[in-house]
C-alpha positions in Angstrom: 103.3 68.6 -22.1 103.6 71.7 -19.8 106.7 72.5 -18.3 106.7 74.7 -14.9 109.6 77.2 -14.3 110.8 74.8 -11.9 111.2 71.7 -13.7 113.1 73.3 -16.6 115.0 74.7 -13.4 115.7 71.2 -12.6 116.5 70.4 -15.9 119.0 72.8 -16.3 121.3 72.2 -12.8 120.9 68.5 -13.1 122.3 68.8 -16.9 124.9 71.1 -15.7 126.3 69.0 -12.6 126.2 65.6 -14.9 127.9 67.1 -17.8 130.6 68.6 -15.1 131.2 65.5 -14.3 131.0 63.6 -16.5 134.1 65.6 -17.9 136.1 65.5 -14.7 135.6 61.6 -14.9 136.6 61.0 -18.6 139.5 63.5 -17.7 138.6 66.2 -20.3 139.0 70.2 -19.2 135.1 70.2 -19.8 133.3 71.9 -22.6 132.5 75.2 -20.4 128.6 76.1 -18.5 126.9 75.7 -22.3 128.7 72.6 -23.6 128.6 70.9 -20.2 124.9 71.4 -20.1 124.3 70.0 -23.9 126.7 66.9 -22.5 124.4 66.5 -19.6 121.4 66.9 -20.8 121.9 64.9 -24.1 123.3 62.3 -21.8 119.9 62.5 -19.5 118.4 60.9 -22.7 120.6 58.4 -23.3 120.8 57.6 -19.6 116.7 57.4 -19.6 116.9 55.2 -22.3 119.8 52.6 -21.9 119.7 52.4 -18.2 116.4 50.4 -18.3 117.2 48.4 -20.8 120.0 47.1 -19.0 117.7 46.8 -16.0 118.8 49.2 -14.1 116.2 51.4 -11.9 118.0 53.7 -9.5 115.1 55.5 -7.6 113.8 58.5 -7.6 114.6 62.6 -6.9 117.0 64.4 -8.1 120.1 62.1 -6.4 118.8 60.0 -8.9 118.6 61.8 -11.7 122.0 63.6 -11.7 123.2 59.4 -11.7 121.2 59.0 -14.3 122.5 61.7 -16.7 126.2 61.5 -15.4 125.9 58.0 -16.6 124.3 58.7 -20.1 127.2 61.8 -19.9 129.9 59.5 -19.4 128.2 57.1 -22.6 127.9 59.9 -24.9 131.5 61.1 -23.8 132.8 57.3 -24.9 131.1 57.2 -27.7 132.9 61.1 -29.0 135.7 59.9 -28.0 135.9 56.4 -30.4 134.2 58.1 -33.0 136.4 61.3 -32.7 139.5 60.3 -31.8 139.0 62.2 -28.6 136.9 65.1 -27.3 139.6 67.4 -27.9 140.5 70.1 -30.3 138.1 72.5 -31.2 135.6 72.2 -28.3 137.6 71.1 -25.7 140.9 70.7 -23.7 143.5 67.7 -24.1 145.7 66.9 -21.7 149.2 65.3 -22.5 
């Protein structure tokens, strides 16, 4: 598999803008440009994978993608958040 400049270009801004937010939705103060990246990009996967399996195809381009991996974002988020008892603490901002 040969990635081009621009598709890891791709990868990167559509990464960043899902993981931003993603954690303006779940009403976190974000993880910063790195963390919301890892959120966005880790949450491209799980988007690519769940989001068929539920029958869901939303298209193609990048409209589509950024969908794709805010929704995964928005999963992964959930799932720190049961298993964490919130996104909080060390990495990130809780409001009260």
């Amino acid at each position: 598999m040969h990635l081009s400049n621009q598709s890891l270009l791709v990868i990167i801004v559509v990464g960043i803008v899902a993981g931003w937010l993603a954690g303006r939705v779940m009403e976190g103060g974000g993880f910063g440009l790195v963390g919301d990246l890892i959120v966005g990009l880790i949450g491209a996967f799980i988007g690519d994978w769940l989001l068929p399996r539920l029958g869901i195809h939303l298209g193609v381009g990048i409209v589509a993608l950024i969908i794709n991996a805010f929704i995964g974002a928005v999963v992964l988020l959930l799932l720190l958040r049961l298993v964490g008892g919130g996104y909080g603490g060390r990495w990130g901002r809780r409001r009260i």
